[in-house]
C-alpha positions as CSV (number, residue, x, y, z in Angstrom):
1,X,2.8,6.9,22.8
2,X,0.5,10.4,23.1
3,X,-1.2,9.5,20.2
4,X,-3.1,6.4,19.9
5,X,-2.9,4.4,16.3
6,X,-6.2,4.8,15.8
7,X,-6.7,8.2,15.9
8,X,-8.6,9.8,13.1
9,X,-10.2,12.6,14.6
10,X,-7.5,15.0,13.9
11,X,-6.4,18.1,12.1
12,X,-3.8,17.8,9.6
13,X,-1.7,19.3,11.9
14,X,-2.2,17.2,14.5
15,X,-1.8,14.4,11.8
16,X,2.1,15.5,10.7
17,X,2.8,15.3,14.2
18,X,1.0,12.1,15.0
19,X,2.9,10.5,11.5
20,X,6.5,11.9,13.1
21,X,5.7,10.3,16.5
22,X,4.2,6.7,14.9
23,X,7.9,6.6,12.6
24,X,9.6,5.6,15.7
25,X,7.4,2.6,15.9
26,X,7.9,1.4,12.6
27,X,10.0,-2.0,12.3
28,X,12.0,-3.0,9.5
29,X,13.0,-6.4,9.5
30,X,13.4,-9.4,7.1
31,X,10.8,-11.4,6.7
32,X,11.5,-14.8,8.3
33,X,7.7,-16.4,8.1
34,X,6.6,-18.8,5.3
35,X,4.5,-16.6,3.4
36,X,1.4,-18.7,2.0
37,X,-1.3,-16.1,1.4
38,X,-0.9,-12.4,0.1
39,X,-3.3,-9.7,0.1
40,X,-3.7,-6.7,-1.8
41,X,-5.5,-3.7,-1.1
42,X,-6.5,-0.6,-3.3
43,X,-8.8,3.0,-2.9
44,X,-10.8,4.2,-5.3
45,X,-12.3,7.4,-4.4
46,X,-12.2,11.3,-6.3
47,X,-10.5,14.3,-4.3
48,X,-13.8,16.0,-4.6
49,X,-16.3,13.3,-2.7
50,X,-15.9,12.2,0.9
51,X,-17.4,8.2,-1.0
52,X,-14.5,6.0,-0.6
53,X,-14.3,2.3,-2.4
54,X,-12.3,0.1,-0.3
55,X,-11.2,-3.5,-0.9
56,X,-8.8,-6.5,-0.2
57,X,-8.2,-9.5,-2.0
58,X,-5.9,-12.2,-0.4
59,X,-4.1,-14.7,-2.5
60,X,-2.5,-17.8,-1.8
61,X,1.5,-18.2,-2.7
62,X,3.1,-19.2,-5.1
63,X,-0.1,-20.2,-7.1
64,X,-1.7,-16.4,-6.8
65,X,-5.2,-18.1,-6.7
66,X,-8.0,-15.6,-5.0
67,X,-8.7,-16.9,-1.8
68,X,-11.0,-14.3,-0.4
69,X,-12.0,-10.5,-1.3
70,X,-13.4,-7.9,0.6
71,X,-14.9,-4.7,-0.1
72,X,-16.9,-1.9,1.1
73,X,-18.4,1.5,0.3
74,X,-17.6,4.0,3.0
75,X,-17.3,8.2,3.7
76,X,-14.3,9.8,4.7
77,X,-13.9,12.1,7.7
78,X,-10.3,13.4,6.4
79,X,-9.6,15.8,3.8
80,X,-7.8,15.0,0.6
81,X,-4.2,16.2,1.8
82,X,-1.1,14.5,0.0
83,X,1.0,13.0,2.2
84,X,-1.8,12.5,5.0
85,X,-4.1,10.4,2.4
86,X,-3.8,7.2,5.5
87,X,-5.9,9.2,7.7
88,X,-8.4,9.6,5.1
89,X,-8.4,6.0,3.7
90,X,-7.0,3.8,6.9
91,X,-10.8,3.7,8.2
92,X,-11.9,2.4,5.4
93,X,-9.5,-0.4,4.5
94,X,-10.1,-1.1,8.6
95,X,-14.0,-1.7,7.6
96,X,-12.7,-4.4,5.2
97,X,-10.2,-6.1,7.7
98,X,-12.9,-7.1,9.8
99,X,-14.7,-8.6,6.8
100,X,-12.2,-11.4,6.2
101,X,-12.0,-14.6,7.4
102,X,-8.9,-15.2,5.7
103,X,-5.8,-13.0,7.5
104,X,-2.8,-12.8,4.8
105,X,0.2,-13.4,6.0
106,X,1.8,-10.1,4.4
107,X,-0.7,-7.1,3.2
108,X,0.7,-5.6,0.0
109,X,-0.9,-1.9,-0.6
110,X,-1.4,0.6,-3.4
111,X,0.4,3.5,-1.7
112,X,3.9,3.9,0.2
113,X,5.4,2.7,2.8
114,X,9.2,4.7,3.9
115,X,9.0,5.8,0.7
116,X,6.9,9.6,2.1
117,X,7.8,12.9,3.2
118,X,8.2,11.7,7.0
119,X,8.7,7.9,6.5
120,X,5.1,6.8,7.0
121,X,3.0,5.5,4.5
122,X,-0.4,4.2,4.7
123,X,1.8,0.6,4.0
124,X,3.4,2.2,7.6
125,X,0.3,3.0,9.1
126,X,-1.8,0.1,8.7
127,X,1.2,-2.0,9.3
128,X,1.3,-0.7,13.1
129,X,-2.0,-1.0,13.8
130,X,-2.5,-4.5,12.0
131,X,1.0,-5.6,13.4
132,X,1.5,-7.2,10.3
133,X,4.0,-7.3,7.8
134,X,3.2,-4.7,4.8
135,X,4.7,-3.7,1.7
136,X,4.1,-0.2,-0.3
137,X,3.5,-0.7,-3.8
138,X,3.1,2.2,-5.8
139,X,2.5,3.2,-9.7
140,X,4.1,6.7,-9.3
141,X,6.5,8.3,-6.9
142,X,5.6,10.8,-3.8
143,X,9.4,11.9,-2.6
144,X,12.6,10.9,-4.1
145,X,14.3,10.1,-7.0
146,X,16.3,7.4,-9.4
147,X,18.9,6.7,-11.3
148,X,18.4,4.8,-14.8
149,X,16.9,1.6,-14.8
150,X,17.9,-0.7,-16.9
151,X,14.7,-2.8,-19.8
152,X,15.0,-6.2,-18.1
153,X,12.3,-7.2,-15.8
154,X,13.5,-7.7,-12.2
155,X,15.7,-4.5,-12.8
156,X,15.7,-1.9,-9.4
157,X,17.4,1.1,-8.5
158,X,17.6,2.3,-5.0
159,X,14.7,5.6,-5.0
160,X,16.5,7.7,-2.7
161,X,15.0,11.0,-0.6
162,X,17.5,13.5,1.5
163,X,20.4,10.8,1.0
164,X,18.5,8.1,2.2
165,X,17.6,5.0,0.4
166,X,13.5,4.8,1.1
167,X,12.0,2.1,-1.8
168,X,13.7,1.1,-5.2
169,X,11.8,1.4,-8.5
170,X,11.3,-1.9,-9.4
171,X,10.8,-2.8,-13.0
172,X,8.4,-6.2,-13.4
173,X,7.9,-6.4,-17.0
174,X,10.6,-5.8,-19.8
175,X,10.3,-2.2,-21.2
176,X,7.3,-1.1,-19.1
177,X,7.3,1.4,-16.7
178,X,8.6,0.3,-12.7
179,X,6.5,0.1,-10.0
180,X,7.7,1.7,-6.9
181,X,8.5,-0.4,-3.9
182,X,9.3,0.3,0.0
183,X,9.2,-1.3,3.0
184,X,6.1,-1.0,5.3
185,X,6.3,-2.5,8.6
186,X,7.8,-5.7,10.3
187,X,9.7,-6.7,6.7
188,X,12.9,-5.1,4.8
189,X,13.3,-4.3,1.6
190,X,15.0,-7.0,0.1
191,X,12.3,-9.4,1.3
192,X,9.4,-6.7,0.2
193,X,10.8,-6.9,-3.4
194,X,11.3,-11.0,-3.6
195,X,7.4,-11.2,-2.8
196,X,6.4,-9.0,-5.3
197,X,8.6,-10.0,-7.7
198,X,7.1,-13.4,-7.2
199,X,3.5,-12.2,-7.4
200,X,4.0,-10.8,-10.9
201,X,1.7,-12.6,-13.4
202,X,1.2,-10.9,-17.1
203,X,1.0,-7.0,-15.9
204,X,2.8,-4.6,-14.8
205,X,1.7,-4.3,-11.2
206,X,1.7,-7.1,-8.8
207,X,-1.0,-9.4,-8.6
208,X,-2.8,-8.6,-5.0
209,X,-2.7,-4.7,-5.8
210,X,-3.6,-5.2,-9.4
211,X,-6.6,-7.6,-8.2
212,X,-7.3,-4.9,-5.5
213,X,-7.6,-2.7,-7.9
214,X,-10.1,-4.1,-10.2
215,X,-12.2,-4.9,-6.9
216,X,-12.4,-1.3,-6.3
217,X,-13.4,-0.3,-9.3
218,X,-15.8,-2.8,-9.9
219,X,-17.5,-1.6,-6.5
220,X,-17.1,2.2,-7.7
221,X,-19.3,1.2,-11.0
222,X,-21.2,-0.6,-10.1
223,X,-22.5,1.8,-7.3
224,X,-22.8,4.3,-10.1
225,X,-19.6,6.1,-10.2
226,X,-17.0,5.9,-12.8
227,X,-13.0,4.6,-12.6
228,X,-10.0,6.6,-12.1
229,X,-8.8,9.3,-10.3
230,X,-7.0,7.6,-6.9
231,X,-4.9,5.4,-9.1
């Protein structure tokens, strides 16, 4: 491997050619650990500061009780560039790692996993360097696209980019918008659906990400800023 993992110092060049050499590295698997604690992980940060919000909140399975958060306040040393947005926020969630006692089991993030222009998510990224299983859960799509999906929660349909099958949108609630799942690293996508499908509470999104979420932007205003704009 030219490029190590934890490379940040790059151009995004350097970065499209680091995420086509790091795809080869990606394993996907089913999952064949018990899975008792879950984390999420979320960004909150505007295109037009380098002040990133980072933060992880694990969860223990099936219950979905907190366990442990995370969080820090931290600059970026990437551009905003879609489809390179790990480089820019990998760092970050890296700071928050360290900060936790508890080490999920699986790490569930607000972004995509095979489900990106050169199959390599930050769920991909983070995956590798973590070697840890990782799920992308996202609220919008970044390449591909779907057929209909039918009202019923627990509905998918395969999200498919250049004839390849990359996530499914996943619908959690009845009549709400899907969520849009793919696999990350050391887990397949069957068994990256089951656990988010089983971490659904009230909401549309899944309970680690959506608790990531509100971590994040608690951090964000209470710091002074104001919520949005990475979501």
């Amino acid at each position: 491997m030219a490029i190590p993992l934890n490379s940040w110092n790059l151009t995004p060049k350097e970065a499209v050619t680091a995420q086509k050499e790091w795809r080869s590295l990606v394993r996907i698997e089913p999952l064949t650990r018990e899975v008792k604690t879950i984390a999420g992980a979320d960004i909150s940060f505007s295109k037009f500061s380098e002040v990133i919000y980072s933060g992880i909140v694990v969860l223990s399975l099936p219950d979905l009780r907190i366990v442990e958060t995370a969080s820090v306040r931290s600059t970026a040393k990437f551009p905003y560039v879609p489809g390179l947005l790990s480089f820019r926020e990998t760092p970050s969630f890296m700071e928050c790692w360290e900060k936790l006692k508890t080490k999920p089991d699986v790490l569930m993030l607000d972004g995509q996993g095979l489900a990106h222009p050169r199959r390599f998510g930050i769920a991909c990224h983070i995956g590798l360097i973590l070697d840890l299983p990782t799920i992308g859960c996202a609220k919008s799509i970044l390449v591909g696209t779907h057929g209909e999906l039918d009202l019923e929660a627990g509905s998918r349909v395969p999200l498919i980019d250049k004839n390849e099958v990359v996530g499914v949108a996943l619908r959690t609630k009845k009549k709400v918008a899907p969520v849009y799942i793919s696999a990350g690293h050391l887990i397949d996508l069957d068994s990256a659906i089951d656990l988010a499908l089983s971490s659904v509470t009230k909401y549309r999104q899944p309970e680690p990400t959506r608790q990531a979420h509100l971590l994040v932007n608690q951090l964000r205003r209470d710091d002074g800023g104001i919520e949005g704009l990475r979501d």
